[in-house]
C-alpha positions as CSV (number, residue, x, y, z in Angstrom):
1,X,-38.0,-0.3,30.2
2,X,-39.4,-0.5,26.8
3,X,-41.5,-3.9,25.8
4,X,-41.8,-5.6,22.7
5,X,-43.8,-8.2,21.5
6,X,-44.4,-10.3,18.4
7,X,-47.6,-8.8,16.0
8,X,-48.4,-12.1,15.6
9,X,-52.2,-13.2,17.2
10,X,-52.7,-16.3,15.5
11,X,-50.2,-18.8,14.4
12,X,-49.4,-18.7,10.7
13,X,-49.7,-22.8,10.1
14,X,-53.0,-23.9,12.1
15,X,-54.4,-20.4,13.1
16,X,-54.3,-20.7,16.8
17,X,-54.4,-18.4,18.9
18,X,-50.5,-17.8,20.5
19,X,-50.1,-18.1,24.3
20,X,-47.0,-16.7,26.2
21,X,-44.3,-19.1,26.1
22,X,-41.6,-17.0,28.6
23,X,-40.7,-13.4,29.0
24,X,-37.2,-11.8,29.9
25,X,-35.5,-8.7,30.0
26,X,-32.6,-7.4,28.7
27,X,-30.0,-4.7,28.6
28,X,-29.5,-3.5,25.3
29,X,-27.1,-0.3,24.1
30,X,-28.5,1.7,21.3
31,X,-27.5,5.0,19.5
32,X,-30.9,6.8,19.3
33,X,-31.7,5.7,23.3
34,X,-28.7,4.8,24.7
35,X,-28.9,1.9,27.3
36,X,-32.7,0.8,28.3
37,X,-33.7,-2.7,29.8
38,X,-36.0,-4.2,26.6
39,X,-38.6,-6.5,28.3
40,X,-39.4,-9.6,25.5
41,X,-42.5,-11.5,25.4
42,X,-42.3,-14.9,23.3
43,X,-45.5,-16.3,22.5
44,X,-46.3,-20.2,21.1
45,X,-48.4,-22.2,19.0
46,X,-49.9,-24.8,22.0
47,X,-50.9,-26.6,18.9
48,X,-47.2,-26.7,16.7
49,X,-45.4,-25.7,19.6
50,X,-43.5,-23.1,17.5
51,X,-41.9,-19.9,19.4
52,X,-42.5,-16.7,18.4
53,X,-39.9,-13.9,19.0
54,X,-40.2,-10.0,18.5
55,X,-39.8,-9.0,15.2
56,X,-39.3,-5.4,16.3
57,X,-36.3,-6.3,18.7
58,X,-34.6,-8.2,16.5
59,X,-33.9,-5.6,14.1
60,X,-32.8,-3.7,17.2
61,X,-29.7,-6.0,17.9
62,X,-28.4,-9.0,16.8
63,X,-29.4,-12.8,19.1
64,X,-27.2,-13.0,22.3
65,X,-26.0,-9.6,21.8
66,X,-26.7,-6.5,24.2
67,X,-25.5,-4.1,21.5
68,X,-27.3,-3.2,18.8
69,X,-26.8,-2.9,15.0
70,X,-26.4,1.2,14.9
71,X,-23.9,0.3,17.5
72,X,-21.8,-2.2,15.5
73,X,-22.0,0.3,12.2
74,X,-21.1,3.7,14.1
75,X,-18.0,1.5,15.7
76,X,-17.3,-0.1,12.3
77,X,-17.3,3.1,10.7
78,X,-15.5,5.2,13.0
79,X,-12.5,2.7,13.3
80,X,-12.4,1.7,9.6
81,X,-13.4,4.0,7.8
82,X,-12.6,7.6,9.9
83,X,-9.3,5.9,11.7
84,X,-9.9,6.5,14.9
85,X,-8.0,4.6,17.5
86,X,-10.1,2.0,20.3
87,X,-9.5,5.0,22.9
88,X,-11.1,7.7,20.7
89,X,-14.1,5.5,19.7
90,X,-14.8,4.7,23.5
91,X,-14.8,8.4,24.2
92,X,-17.3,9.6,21.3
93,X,-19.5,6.3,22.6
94,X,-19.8,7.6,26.4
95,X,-21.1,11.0,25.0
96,X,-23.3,9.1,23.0
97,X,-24.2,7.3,27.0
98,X,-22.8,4.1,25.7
99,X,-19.9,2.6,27.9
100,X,-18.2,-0.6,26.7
101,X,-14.7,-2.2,27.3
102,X,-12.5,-1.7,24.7
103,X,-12.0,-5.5,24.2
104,X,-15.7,-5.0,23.4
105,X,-15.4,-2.2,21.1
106,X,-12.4,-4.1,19.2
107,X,-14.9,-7.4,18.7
108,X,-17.7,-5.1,17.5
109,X,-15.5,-3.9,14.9
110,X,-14.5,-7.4,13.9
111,X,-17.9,-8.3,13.8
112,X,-18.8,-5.2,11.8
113,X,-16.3,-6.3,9.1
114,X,-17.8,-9.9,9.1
115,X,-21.5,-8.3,8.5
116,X,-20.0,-6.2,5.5
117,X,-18.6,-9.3,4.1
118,X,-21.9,-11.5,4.2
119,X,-23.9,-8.6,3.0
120,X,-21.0,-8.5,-0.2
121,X,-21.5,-11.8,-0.8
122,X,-25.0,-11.7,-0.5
123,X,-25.4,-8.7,-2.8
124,X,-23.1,-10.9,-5.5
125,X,-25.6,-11.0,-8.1
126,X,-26.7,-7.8,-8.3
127,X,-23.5,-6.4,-8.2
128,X,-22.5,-8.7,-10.9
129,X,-25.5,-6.6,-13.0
130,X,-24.5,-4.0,-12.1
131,X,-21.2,-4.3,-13.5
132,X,-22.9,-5.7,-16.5
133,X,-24.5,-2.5,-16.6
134,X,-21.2,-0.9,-16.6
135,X,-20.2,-2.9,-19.8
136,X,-18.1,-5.5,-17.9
137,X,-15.1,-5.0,-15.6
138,X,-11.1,-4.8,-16.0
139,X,-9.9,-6.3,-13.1
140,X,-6.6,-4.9,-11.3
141,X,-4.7,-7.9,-8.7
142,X,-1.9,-7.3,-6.3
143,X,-0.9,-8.3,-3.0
144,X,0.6,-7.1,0.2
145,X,2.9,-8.2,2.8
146,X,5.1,-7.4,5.3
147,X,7.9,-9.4,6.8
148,X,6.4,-13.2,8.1
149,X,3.1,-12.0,7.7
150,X,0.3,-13.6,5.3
151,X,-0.1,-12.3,2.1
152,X,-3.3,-10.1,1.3
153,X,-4.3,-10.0,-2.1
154,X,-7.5,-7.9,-3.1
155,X,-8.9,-7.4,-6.6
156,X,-10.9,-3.6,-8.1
157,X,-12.7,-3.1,-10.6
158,X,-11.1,0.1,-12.9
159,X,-14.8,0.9,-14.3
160,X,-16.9,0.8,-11.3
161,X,-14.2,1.2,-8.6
162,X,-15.5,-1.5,-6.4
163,X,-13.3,-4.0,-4.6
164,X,-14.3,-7.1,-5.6
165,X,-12.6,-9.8,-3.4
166,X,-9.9,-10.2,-1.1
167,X,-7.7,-12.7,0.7
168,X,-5.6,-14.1,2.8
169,X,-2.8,-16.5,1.8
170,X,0.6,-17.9,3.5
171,X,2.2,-17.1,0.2
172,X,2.4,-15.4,-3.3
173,X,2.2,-18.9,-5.3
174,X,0.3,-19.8,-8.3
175,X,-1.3,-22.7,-6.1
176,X,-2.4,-20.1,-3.7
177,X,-3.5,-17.6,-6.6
178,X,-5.4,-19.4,-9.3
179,X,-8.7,-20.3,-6.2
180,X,-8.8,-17.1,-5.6
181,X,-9.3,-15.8,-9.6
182,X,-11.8,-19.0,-10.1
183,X,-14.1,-17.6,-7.2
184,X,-13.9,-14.1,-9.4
185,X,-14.5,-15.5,-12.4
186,X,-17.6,-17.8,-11.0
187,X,-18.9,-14.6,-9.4
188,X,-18.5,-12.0,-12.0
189,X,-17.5,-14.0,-14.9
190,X,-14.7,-13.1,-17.4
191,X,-13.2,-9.6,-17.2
192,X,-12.5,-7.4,-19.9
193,X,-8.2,-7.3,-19.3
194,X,-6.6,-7.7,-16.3
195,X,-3.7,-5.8,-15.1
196,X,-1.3,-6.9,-12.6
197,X,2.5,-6.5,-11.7
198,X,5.4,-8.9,-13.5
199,X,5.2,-11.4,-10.2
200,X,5.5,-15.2,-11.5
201,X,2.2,-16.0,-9.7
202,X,0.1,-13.5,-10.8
203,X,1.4,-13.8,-14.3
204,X,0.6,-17.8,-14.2
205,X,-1.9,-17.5,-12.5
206,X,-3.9,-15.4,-14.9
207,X,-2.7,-17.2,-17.9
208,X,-4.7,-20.3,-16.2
209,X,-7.9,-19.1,-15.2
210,X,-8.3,-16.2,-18.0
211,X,-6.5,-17.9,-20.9
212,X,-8.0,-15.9,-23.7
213,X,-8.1,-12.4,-21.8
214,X,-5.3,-9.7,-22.3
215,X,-3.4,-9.4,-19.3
216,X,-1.3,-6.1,-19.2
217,X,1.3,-5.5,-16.7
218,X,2.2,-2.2,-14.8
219,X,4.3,0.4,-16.6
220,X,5.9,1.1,-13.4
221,X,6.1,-1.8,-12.1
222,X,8.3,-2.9,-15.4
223,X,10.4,0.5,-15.7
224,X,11.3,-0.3,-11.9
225,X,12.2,-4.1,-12.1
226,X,14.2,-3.5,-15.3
227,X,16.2,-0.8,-13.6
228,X,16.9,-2.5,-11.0
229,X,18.4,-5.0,-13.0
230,X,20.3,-2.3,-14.8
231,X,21.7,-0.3,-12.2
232,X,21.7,-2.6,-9.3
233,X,25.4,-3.7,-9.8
234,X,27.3,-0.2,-9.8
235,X,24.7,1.5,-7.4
236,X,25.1,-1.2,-4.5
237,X,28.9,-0.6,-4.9
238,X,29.0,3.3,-4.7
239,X,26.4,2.9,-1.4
240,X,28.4,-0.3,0.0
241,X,31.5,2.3,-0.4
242,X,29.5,5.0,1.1
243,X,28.6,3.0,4.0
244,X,32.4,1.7,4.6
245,X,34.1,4.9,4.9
246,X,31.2,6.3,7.4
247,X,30.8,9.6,5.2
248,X,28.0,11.0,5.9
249,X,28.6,10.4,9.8
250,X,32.3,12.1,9.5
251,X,30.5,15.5,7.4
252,X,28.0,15.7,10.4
253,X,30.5,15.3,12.9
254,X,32.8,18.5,10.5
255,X,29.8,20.6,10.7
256,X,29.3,20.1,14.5
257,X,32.8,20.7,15.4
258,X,34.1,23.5,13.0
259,X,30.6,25.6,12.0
260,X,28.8,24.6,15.6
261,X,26.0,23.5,13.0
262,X,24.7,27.5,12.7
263,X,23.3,28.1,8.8
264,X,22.7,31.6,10.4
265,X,26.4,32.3,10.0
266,X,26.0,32.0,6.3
267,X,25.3,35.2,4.3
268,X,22.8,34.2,1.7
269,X,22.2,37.7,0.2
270,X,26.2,38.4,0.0
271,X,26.9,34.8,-1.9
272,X,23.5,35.3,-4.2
273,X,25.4,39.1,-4.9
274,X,28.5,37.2,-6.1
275,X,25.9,34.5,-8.1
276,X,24.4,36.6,-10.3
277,X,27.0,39.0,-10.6
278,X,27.9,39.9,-14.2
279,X,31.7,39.8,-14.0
280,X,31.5,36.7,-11.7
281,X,34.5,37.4,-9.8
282,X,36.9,34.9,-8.1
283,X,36.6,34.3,-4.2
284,X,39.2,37.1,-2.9
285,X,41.8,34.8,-1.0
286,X,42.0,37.4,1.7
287,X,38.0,36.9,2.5
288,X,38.4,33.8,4.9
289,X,34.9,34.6,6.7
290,X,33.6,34.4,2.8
291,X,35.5,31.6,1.9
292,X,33.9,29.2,5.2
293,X,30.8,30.6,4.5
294,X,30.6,29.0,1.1
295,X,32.5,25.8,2.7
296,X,29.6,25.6,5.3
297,X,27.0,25.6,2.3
298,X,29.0,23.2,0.2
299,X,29.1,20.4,2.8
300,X,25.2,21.1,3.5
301,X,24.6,20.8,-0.4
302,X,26.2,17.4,-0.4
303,X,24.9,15.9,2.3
304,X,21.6,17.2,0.9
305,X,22.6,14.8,-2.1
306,X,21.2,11.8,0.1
307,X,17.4,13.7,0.3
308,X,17.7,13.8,-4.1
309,X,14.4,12.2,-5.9
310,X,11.3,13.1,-7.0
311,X,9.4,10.3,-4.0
312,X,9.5,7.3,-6.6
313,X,12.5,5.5,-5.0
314,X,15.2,3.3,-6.7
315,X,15.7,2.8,-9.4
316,X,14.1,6.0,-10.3
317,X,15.7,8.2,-7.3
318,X,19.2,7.1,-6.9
319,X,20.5,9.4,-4.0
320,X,23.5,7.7,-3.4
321,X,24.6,8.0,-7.0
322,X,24.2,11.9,-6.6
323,X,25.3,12.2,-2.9
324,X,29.0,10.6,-4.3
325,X,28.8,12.7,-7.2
326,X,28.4,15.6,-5.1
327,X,31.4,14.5,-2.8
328,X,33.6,14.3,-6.0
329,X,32.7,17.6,-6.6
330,X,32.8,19.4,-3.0
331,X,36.9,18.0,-2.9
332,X,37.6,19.5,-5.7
333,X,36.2,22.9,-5.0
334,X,37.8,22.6,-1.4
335,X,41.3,22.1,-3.1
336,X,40.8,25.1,-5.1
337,X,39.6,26.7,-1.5
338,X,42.8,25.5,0.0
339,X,45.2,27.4,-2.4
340,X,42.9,30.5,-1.8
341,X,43.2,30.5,2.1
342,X,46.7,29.0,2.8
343,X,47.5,32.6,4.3
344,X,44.6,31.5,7.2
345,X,45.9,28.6,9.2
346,X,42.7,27.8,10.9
347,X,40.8,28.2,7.8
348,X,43.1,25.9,5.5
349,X,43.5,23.5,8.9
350,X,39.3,22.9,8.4
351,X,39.4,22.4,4.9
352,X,41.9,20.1,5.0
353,X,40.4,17.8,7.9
354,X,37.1,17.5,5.4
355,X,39.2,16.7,2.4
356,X,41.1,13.5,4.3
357,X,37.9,12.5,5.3
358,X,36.5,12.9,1.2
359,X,40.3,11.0,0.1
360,X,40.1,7.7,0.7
361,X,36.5,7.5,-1.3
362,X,37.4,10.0,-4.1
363,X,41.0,8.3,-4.8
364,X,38.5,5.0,-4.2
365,X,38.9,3.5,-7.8
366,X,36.5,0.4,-8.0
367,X,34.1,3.1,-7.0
368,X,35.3,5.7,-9.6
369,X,34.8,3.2,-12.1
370,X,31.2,2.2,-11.0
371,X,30.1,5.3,-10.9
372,X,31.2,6.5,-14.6
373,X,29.2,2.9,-15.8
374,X,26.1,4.2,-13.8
375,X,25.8,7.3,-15.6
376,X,25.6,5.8,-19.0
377,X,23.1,3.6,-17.9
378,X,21.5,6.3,-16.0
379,X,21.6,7.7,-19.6
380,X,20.1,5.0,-20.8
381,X,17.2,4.0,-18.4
382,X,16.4,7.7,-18.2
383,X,15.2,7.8,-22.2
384,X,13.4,4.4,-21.8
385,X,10.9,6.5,-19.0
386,X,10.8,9.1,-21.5
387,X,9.6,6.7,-24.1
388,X,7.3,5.1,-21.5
389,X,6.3,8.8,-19.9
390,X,5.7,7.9,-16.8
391,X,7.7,8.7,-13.7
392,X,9.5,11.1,-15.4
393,X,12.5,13.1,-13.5
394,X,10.4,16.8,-13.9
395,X,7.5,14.9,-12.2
396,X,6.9,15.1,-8.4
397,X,3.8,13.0,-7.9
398,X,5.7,10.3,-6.2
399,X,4.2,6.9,-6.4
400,X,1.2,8.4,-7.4
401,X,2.1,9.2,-10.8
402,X,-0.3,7.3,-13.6
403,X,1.8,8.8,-16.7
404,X,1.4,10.9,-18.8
405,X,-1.8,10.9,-20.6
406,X,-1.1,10.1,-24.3
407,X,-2.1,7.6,-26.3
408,X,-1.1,4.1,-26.4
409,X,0.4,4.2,-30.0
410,X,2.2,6.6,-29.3
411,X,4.1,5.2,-26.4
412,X,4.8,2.3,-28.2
413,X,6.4,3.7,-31.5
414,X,8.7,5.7,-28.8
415,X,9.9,2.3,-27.6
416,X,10.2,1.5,-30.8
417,X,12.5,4.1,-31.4
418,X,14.4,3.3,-28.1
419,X,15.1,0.5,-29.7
420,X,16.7,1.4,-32.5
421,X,18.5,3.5,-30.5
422,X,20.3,1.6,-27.7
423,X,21.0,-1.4,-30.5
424,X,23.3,1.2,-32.7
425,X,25.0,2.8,-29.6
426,X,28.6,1.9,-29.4
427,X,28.1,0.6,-25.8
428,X,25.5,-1.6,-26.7
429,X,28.0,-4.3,-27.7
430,X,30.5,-4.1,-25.1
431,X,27.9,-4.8,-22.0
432,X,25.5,-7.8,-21.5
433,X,23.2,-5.8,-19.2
434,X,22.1,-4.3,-22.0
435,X,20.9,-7.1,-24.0
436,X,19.0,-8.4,-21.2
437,X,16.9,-4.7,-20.9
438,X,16.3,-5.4,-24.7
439,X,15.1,-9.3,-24.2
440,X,13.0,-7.8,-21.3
441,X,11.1,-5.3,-23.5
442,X,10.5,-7.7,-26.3
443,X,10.0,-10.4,-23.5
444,X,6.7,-8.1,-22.1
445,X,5.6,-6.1,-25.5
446,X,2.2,-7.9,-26.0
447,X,1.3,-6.8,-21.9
448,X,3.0,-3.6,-22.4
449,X,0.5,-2.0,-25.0
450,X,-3.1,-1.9,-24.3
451,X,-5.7,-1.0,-27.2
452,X,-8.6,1.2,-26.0
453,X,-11.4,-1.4,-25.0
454,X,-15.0,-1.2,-26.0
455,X,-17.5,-0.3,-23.4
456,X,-21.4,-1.8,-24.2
457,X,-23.0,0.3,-21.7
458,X,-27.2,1.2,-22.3
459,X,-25.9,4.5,-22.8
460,X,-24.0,3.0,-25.8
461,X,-20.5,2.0,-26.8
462,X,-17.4,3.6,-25.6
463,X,-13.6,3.1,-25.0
464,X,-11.6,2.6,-22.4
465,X,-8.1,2.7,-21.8
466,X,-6.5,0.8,-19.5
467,X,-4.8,2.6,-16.9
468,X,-1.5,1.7,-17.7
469,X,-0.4,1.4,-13.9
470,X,-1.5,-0.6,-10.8
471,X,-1.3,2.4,-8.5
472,X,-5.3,2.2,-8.1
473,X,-4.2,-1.0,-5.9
474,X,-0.7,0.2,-4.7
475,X,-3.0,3.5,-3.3
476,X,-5.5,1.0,-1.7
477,X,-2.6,-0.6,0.1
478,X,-1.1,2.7,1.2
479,X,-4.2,4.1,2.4
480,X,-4.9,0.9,4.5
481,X,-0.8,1.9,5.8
482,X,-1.5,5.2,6.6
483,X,-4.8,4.0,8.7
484,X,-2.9,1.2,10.6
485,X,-0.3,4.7,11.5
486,X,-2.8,6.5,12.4
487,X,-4.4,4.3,14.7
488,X,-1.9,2.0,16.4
489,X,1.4,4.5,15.4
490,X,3.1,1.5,14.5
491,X,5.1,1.5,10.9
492,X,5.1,-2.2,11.0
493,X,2.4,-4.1,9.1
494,X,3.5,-7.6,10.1
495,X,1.2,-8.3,13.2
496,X,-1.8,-6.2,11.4
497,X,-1.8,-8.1,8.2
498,X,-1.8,-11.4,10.5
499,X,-4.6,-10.4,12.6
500,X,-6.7,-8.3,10.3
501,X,-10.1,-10.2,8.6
502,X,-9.2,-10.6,5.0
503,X,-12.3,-8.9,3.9
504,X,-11.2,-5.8,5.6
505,X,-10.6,-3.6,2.5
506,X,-14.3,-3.7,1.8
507,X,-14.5,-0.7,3.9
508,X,-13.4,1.2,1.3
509,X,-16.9,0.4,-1.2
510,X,-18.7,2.4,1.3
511,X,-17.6,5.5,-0.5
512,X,-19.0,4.6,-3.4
513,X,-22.7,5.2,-4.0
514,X,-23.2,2.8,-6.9
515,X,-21.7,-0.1,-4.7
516,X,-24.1,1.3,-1.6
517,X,-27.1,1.9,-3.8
518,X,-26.5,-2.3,-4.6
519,X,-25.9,-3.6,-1.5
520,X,-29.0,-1.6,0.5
521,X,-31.1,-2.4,-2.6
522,X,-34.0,-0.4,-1.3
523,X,-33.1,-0.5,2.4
524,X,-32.2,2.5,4.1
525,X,-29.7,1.9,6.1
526,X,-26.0,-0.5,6.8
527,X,-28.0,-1.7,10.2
528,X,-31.0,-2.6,8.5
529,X,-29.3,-4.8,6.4
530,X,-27.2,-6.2,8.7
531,X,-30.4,-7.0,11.2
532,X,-32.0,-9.4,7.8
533,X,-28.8,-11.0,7.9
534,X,-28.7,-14.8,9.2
535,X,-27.0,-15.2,12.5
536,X,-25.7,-18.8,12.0
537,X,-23.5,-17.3,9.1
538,X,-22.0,-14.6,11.1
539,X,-21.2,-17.1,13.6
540,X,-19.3,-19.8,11.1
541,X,-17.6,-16.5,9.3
542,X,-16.3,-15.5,12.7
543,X,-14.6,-18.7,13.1
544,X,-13.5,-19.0,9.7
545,X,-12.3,-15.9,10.0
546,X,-10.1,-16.5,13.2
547,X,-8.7,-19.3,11.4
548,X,-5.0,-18.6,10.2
549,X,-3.4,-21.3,7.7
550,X,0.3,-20.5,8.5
551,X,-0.2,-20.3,12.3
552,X,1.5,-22.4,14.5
553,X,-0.7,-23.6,17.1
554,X,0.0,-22.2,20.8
555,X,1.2,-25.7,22.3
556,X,3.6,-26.6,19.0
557,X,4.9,-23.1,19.5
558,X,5.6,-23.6,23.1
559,X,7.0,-26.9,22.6
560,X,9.6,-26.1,19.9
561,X,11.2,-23.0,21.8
562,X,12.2,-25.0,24.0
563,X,15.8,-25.2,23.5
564,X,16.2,-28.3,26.3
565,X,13.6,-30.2,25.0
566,X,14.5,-29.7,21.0
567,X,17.9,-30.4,22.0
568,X,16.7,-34.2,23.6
569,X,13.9,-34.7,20.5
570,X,17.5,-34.6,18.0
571,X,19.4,-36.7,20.3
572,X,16.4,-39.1,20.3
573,X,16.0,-38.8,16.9
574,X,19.4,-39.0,15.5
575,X,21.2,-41.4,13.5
């Protein structure tokens, strides 16, 4: 039992002395006890008739709650910010001695979420100087979604790193976008640019609240969306071509049936001898064990052909391109093969199962054709990344990759150049698609470019360029993937993203000292904050929380899968 009671002796309006109003215990769980019955003594005015509560209690754990701030953090932070899953947290609570349900333990972390988020908004204006401090912020906006879930749309702060604002919206419109920028700008004021990716409602959206700022779209997001339009049209036809003659599917099944799938079979050191070989001398035709062998390690390089990219995915990885390519070439060295081994029935009877299955898409000529219009606009696309540099082929960053790091005027004179190039290729003229990739350039060249920006700072002046990618946001959202995996082991995002407090991604300021410095300002301590916090507010953000705009309400949603019922409501209803 430990007791509190309120310092007060005499009331603060009339200076009476307080007399005990009620006492009661309760059962509160803390970190640095563990569970302990505190016994509260509430004193009153007899004169105002005001109640006194313990201060000391209160900034123990929150009003009608048995759990106490420390509690609510070390849950918070375990869950969102070191991933663990509800069934690990409960297990590093009982050897702490504190045993809660994990319907508990999942409310706490809501309610830890909805804390962080007051405090944010709390701490606005003196994050806001702080910023200022900083020399001003460029803001960087994108959204996330995942089948019919809501869209979440968060905004960071390049300079300082901090995430600034997030929410949640039924969909990616301009309607839905321009609030949430006029709540920005009200809090932080105008940024310094604003960079974003070439979705219509961002775009708009930005033009409308931030007329007179330079918006600058994504690098990658542009060489992606441009070569998609490029190379769409002859890649979906090789892959639609892939997938109708099954392939992939028949090689595996060649491999099972004739090589028993064992790469141990295959001599490495003997076919590297005959690789780097001076001479290079032909395949003997009367070495049929030699001749399988390098079958075997054909058909394994082609189907490899599927796994080619550098992480970046299409249109910068296009592994069905290279996987038919390699086909092409695999029948032609398995004809050559063929000649060599006629001698060995069984042999020349395996090569030339694989080579009907390879006929019908080699001798395949809408996809011949496609696939001799997709290298030259390989070719082309290809020299527009390298006068973008950024996810170049030699790179293997993945999604990751910011570019290279050269100056802005230099990128742009290398478009220039690609320019002139493409316009006095002979090509040029005779397809359309390539108009359109010029129109699109010329289309984006004022958000493509970025001059450094000044920096007022009381450290001075200084520039800044703008990263010329979103991928500080694209990372946020992946790291917020990679935690949902970890935790639930479910790929899919679409219940999460539905269910998840907007405000969620806030987790991730807590890494960074300036925002914690701010937000504490002068506390020592998350819980101590949390304990000044009103309780009336976390009680209306909890329920303005809970509240999702595009969810259908439990009865309508009963009601209308009803197929007897719907089927009546038409017949009522019809003409």
């Amino acid at each position: 039992m430990v007791y509190f009671k309120t310092i007060k002796v005499l009331c603060p309006e009339c200076q009476t002395k307080l007399k005990v109003h009620h006492t009661d215990i309760r059962k509160v769980y803390s970190l640095h006890i563990g569970v302990f019955n505190a016994h509260r003594t509430f004193l009153y005015c007899p004169d105002c008739n005001m109640v006194y509560h313990a201060e000391e209690f209160e900034k123990i754990a929150p009003p009608y709650s048995n759990v106490g701030y420390d509690v609510i953090v070390f849950i918070g932070r375990l869950i969102f910010h070191e991933h663990h899953t509800l069934k690990e947290t409960i297990s590093v609570l009982k050897n702490r001695n504190i045993d809660i349900s994990s319907s508990e333990v999942a409310y706490l972390a809501q309610k830890f979420i909805i804390y962080l988020s007051i405090l944010h908004q709390e701490s606005g204006l003196r994050l806001k100087m702080q910023i200022q401090q900083n020399g001003g912020y460029i803001m960087h906006v994108d959204g996330t979604c995942e089948g019919a879930s809501p869209h979440l749309v968060s905004a960071i702060d390049e300079v300082s790193n901090f995430v600034l604002a997030n929410v949640k919206i039924p969909s990616e419109t301009k309607e839905q976008v321009v609030p949430f920028l006029k709540e920005i700008k009200e809090q932080y004021s105008d940024p310094l640019a604003i960079t974003s990716d070439m979705g219509r409602a961002f775009l708009s959206a930005i033009s409308e609240v931030f007329p007179d700022k330079p918006n600058y779209i994504c690098h990658f997001h542009f060489l992606r969306d441009i070569g998609k339009d490029l190379l769409e049209k002859e890649y979906s036809i090789i892959r639609n071509k892939l997938r109708k003659y099954g392939i992939a599917s028949q090689l595996h099944y060649r491999l099972r049936y004739y090589f028993n799938n064992k790469t141990e079979d295959i001599n490495v050191t003997q076919i590297n001898d005959i690789i780097e070989t001076t001479k290079h001398p032909p395949v003997c035709r009367k070495n049929s064990r030699l001749i399988k062998q390098l079958c075997h390690i054909l058909l394994l390089w082609a189907l490899d052909g599927k796994n080619h990219g550098n992480g970046f995915g299409f249109p910068f990885d296009r592994p069905h391109g290279e996987f038919y390519k390699r086909l092409c070439m695999l029948f032609q060295k398995l004809k050559s093969f063929k000649k060599k081994c006629s001698l060995d029935k069984s042999l020349s009877k395996i090569i030339a199962k694989i080579m009907d299955d390879l006929m019908p898409l080699v001798n395949e000529i809408e996809c011949r054709e496609a696939f001799q219009i997709l290298i030259e606009k390989e070719k082309v696309f290809d020299k527009l990344r390298q006068a973008l540099r950024i996810a170049l082929p030699s790179t293997t960053n993945g999604l990751n990759d910011n570019g290279e790091d050269v100056e802005i005027d230099t990128i742009e004179n290398n478009v220039k150049d690609f320019n002139e190039w493409i316009l006095h290729e002979e090509y040029y003229h005779k397809n359309n698609d390539y108009h359109k990739l010029i129109c699109q350039i010329e289309k984006y060249w004022d958000k493509l470019f970025s001059a450094p920006i000044i920096i007022s700072s009381p450290d001075g002046d200084s520039f800044i360029q703008p990263q010329r990618t979103n991928n500080i946001l694209e990372q946020f959202f992946r790291g917020i993937r990679r935690a949902h995996r970890r935790t639930t082991g479910n790929n899919s995002m679409c219940k999460k993203l539905q269910s998840m407090f907007a405000d969620t991604p806030l987790v991730k300021n807590l890494d960074n000292p300036d925002y914690m410095k701010v937000i504490l300002n002068g506390g020592n301590s998350l819980e101590e904050k949390f304990a000044e916090i009103d309780h009336k507010k976390v009680i209306a953000k909890m329920k303005d929380a809970g509240k999702v705009e595009s969810k259908i309400p439990r009865k309508i949603k009963k009601f209308i899968r009803k197929d007897e019922v719907m089927t009546k409501l038409l017949y009522l209803i019809a003409d």
